[in-house]
MARBA-3410 file (N, C-alpha, C, O; in Angstrom, 1 decimal):
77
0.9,-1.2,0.0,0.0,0.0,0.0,0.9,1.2,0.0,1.8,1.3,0.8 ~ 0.6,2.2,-1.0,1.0,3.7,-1.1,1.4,4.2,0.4,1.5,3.5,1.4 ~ 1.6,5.5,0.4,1.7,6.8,1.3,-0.2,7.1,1.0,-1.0,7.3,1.9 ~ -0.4,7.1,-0.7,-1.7,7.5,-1.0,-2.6,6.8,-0.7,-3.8,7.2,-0.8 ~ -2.5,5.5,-0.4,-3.4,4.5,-0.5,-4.0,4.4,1.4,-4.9,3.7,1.8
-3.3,5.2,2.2,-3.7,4.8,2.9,-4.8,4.7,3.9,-5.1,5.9,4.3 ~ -5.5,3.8,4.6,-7.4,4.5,4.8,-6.6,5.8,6.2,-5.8,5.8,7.1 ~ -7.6,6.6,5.4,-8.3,8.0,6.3,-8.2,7.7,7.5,-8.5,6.7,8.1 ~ -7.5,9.2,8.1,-7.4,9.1,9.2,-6.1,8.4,10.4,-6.0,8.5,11.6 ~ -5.2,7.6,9.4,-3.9,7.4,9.6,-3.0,8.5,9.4,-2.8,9.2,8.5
-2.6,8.4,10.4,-1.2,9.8,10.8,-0.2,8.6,11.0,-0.4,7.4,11.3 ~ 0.9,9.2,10.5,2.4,8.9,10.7,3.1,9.7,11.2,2.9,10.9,11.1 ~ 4.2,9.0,11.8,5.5,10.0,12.1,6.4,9.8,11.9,6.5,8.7,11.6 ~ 7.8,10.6,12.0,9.1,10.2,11.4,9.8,9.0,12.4,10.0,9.1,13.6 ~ 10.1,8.3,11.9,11.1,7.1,12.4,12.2,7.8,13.1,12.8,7.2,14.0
12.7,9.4,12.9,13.8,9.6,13.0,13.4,10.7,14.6,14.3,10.9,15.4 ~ 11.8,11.4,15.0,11.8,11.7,15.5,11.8,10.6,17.1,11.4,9.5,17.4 ~ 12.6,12.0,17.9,13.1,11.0,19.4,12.5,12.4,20.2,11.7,12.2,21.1 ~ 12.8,13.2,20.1,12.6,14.5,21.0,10.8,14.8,21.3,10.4,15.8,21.9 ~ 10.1,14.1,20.9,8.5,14.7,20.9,7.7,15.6,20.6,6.6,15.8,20.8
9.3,16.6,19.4,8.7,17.4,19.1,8.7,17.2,17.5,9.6,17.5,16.8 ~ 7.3,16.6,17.1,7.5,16.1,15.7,6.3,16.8,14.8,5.7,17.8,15.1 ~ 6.2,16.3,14.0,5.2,16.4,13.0,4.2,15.0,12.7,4.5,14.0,13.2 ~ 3.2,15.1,12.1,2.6,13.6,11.9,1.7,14.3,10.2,1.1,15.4,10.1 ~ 1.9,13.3,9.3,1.0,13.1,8.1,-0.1,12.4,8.1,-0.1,11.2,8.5
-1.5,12.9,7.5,-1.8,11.6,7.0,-2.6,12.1,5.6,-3.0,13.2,5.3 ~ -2.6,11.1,5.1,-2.7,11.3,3.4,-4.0,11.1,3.3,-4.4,10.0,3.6 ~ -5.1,12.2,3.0,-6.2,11.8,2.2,-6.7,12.0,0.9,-5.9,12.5,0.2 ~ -7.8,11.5,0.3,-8.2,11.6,-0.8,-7.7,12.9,-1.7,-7.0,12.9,-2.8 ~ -8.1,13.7,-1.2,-7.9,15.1,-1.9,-6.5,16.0,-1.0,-5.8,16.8,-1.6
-6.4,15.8,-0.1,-4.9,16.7,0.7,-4.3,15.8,1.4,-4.8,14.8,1.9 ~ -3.0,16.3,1.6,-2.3,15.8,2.6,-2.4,16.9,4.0,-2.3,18.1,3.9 ~ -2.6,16.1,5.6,-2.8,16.5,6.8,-1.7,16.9,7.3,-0.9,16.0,7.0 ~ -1.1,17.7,8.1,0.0,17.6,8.7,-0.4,18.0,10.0,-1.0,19.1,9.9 ~ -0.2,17.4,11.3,-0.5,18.1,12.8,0.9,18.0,13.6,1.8,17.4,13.0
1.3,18.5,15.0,2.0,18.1,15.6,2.0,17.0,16.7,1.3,17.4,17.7 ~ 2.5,16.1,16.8,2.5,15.1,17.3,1.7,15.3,18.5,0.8,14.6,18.7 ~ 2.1,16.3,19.3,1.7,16.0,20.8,0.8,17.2,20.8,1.0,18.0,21.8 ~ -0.2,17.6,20.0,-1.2,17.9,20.1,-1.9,17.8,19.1,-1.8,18.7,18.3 ~ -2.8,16.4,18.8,-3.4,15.7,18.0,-4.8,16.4,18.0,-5.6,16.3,17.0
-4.9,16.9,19.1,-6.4,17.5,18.7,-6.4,18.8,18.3,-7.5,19.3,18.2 ~ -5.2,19.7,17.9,-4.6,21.1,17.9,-4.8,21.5,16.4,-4.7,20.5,15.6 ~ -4.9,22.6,16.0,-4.6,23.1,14.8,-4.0,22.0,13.4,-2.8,22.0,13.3 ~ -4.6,21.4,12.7,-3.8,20.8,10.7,-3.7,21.5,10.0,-4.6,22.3,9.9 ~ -2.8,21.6,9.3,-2.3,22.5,8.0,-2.8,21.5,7.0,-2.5,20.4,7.3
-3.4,21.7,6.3,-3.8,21.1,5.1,-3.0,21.2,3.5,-3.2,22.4,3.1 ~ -2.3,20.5,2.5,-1.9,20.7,1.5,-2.9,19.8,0.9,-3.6,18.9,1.2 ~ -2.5,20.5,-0.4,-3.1,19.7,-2.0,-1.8,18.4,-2.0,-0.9,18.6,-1.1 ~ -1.8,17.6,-2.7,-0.9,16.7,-3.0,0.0,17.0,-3.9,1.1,16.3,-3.8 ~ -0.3,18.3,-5.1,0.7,18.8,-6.1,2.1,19.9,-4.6,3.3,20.0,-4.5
1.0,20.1,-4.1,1.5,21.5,-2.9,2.5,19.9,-2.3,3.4,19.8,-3.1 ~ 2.4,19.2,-1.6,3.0,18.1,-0.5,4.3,17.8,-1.4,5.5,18.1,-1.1 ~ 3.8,17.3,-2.6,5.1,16.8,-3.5,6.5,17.6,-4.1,7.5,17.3,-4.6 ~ 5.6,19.2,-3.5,6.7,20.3,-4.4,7.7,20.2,-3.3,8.9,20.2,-3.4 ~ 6.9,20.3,-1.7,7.2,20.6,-0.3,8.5,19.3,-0.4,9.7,19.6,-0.5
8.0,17.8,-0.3,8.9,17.1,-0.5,10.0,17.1,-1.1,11.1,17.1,-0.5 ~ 9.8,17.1,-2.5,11.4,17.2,-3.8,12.1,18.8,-3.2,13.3,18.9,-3.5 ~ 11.7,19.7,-2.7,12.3,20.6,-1.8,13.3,20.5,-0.7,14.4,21.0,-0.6 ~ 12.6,19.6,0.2,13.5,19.1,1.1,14.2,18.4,0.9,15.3,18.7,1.4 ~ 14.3,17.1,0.0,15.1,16.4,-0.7,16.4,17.3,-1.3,17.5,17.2,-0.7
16.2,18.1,-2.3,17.0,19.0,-3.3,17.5,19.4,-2.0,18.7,19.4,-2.1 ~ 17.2,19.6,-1.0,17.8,20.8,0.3,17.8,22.4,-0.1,18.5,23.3,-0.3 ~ 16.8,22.1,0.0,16.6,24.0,-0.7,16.4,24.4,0.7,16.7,25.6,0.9 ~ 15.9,23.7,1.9,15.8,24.4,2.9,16.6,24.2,4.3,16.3,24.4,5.4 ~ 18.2,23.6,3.4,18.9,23.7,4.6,19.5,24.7,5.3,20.1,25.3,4.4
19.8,25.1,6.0,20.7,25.9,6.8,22.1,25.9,6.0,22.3,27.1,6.0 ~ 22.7,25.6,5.7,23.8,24.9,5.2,24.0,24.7,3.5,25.1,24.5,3.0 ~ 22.9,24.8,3.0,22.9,24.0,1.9,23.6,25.1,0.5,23.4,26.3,0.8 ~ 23.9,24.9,-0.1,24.8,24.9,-1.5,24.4,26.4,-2.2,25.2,27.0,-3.0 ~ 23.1,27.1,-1.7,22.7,28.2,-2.1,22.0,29.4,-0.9,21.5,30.6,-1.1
22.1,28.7,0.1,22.2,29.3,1.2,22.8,30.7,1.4,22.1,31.4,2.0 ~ 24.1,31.3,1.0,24.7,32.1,0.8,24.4,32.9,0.1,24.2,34.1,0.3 ~ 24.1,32.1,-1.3,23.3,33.7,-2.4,21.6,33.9,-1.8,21.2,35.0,-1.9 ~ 20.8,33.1,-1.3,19.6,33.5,-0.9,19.6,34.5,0.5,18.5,34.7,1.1 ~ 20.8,35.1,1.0,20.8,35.7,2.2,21.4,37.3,1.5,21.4,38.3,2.2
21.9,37.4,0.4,22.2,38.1,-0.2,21.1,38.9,-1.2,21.5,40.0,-1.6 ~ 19.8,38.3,-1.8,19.5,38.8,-2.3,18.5,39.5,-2.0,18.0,40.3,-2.9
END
């Protein structure tokens, strides 16, 4: 089963989070959910799935690291 496939209402979280201070997904029909872990009943940001995928290949590419390869010219411009 997908990330997309999966039934409504399933939140995930990162394997990598240890500190409690995380994030959780869950994939619906039409948007992707995002809440923070430790307040499940608190405020979701809602994306479209084109919006989730751009957000992803982003973080991947590292466009939003601290550190990352273009970091220097985007503080300059």
């Amino acid at each position: 089963m997908s990330d997309l496939e999966c039934p409504p209402g399933t939140w995930r979280k990162s394997t990598a989070s240890g500190t409690g201070n995380c994030v959780e997904v869950s994939f619906a029909s039409e948007s992707v959910l995002m809440r923070h872990s430790r307040s499940p009943h608190g405020p979701v940001l809602s994306f479209s799935h084109p919006e989730w995928e751009a957000f992803v290949t982003g973080v991947r590419d590292g466009e939003f690291d601290a550190t990352g390869p273009d970091h220097g010219k985007r503080q300059r411009e």
